[in-house]
C-alpha positions in Angstrom: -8.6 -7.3 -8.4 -6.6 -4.0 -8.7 -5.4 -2.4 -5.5 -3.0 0.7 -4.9 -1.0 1.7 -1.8 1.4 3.8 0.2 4.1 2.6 2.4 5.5 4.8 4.7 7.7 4.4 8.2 9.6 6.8 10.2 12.8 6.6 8.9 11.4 6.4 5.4 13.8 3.5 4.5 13.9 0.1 5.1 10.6 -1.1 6.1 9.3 0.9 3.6 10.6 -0.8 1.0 10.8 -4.0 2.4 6.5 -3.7 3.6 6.2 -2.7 -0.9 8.1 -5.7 -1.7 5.7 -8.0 0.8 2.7 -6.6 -0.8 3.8 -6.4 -4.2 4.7 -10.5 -4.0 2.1 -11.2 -2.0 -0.8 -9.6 -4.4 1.2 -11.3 -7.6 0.6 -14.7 -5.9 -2.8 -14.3 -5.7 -2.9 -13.1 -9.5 -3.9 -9.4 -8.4 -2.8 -6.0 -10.1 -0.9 -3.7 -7.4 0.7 -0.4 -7.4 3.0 0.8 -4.4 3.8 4.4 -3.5 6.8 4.6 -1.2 7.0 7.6 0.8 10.6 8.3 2.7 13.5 9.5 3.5 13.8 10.3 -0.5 10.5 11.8 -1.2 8.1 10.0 -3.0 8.7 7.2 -5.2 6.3 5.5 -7.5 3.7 8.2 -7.2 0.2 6.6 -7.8 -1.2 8.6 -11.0 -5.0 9.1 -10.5 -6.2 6.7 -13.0 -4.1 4.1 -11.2 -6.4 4.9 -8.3 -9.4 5.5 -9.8 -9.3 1.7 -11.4 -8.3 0.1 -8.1 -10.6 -2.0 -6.1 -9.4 -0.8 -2.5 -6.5 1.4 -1.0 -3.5 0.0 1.0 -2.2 2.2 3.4 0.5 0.3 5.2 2.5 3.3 7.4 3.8 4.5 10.5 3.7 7.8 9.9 1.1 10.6 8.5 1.5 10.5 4.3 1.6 13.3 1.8 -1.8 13.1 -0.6 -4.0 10.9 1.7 -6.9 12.7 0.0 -6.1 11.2 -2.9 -8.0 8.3 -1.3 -11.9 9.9 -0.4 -14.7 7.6 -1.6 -12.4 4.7 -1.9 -11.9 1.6 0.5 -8.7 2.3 2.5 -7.5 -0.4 4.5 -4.8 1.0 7.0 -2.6 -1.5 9.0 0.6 -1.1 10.6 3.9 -1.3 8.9 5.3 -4.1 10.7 1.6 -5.6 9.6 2.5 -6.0 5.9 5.9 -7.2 6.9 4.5 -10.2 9.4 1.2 -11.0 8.1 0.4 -10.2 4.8 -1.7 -13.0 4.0 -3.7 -11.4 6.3 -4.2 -8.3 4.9 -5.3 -9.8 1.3 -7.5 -12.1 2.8 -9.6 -9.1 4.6 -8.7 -7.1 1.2 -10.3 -9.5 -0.9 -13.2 -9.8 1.3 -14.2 -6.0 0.7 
């Protein structure tokens, strides 16, 4: 499966990065395609292009805050969790993912 996603927390720092590296492991385990936005303290890193979304299976939006673009994401299936979510549990989150 392909999925795309945004991580995004308060600060815009570490959990950020740290929830993209969670998913980005967790979805290579499981032999599944995955692009990660960070939104932060920086801006925006790794913006999704639109074919990136266009070709993905479901959205991850795994945040703490409101996100630039989230319209980017109409018609597709967003799955929004916590941050701390995709840092505790992210076998969780694929398992529901892939049950879409």
């Amino acid at each position: 499966m392909k999925f795309v996603g945004v991580t995004a927390c308060p600060a815009g720092v570490a959990h950020t990065y740290m929830a993209a590296k969670a998913l980005e492991k967790e979805a290579k385990e499981r032999g599944h395609e995955i692009f990660i936005e960070k939104q932060g303290s920086l801006g925006i890193e790794d913006e999704l292009e639109m074919n990136q979304i266009d070709e993905a299976d479901a959205v991850i939006l795994a945040v703490a805050v409101g996100i630039e673009g989230e319209e980017r994401f109409e018609g597709k299936k967003v799955l929004e969790v916590a941050i701390g979510e995709a840092l505790k549990d992210v076998k969780k989150i694929f398992d529901e993912l892939e049950s879409i």
